[in-house]
N, C-alpha and C positions, 0 to 999 in steps of 0.2 A: 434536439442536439445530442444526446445520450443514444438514441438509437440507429445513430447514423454510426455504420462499420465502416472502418479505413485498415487498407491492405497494407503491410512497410517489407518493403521486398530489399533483403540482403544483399551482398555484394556473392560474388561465385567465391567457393573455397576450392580453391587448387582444379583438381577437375569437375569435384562436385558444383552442382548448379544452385543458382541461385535460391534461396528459402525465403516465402509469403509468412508474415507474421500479420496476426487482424487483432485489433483494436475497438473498442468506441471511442469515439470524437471525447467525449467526456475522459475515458482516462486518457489521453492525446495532450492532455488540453493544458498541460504545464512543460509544454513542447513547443518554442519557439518556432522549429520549422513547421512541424503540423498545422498551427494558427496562422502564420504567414501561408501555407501551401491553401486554409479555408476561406483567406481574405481574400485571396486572388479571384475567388470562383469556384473554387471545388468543390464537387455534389457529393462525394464520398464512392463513388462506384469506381474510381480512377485507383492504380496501384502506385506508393510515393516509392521512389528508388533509394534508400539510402546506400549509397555506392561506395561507402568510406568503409561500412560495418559486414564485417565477415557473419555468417550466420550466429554464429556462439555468443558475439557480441550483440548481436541484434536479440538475440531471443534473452537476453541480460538485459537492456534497454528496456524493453516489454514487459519483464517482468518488473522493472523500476517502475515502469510507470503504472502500472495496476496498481501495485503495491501502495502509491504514494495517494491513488483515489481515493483510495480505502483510509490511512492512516496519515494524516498532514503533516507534512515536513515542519521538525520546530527552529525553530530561529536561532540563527549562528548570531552571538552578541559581537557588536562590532562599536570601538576595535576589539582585537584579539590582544590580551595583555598575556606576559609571559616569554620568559625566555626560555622552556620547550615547552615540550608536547603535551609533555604529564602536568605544567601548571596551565596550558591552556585548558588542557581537558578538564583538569576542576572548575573552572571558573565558570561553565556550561552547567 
């Protein structure tokens, strides 16, 4: 699972073209459309279109998601008590 690579191809910025971001399936893998695009059948050699994400945006995604293989995301308490920001943030 880990050494399967998946392509995430950007949307075009203005005239520039399109930009391939590669991945392992493993950091993907807190990625709702990626798991849905691997349930369908994907062998990983296929390129996924994210067509909403401008390159800058996509290559920010990319790095969310490494980032997050490496280090797990901790847990938002719910509910969120507080009437703002600064007393939510303590309560974390």
């Amino acid at each position: 699972m880990s050494d399967t690579i998946i392509t995430l191809r950007s949307a075009a910025d203005g005239d520039a073209s399109p930009e391939d971001f590669t991945i392992t399936l493993e950091e993907g893998s807190i990625s709702v459309l990626i798991n849905d695009t691997f349930e369908e059948g994907a062998d990983g050699d296929e390129v996924i279109d994210i067509a909403r994400a401008k390159p800058r945006c996509l290559e920010k995604i990319v790095e969310f998601l490494k980032h997050y293989r490496v280090e797990a995301m901790t847990d938002v308490a719910i509910p969120i008590v507080g009437n703002s920001f600064d007393e939510v943030r303590r309560c974390g």
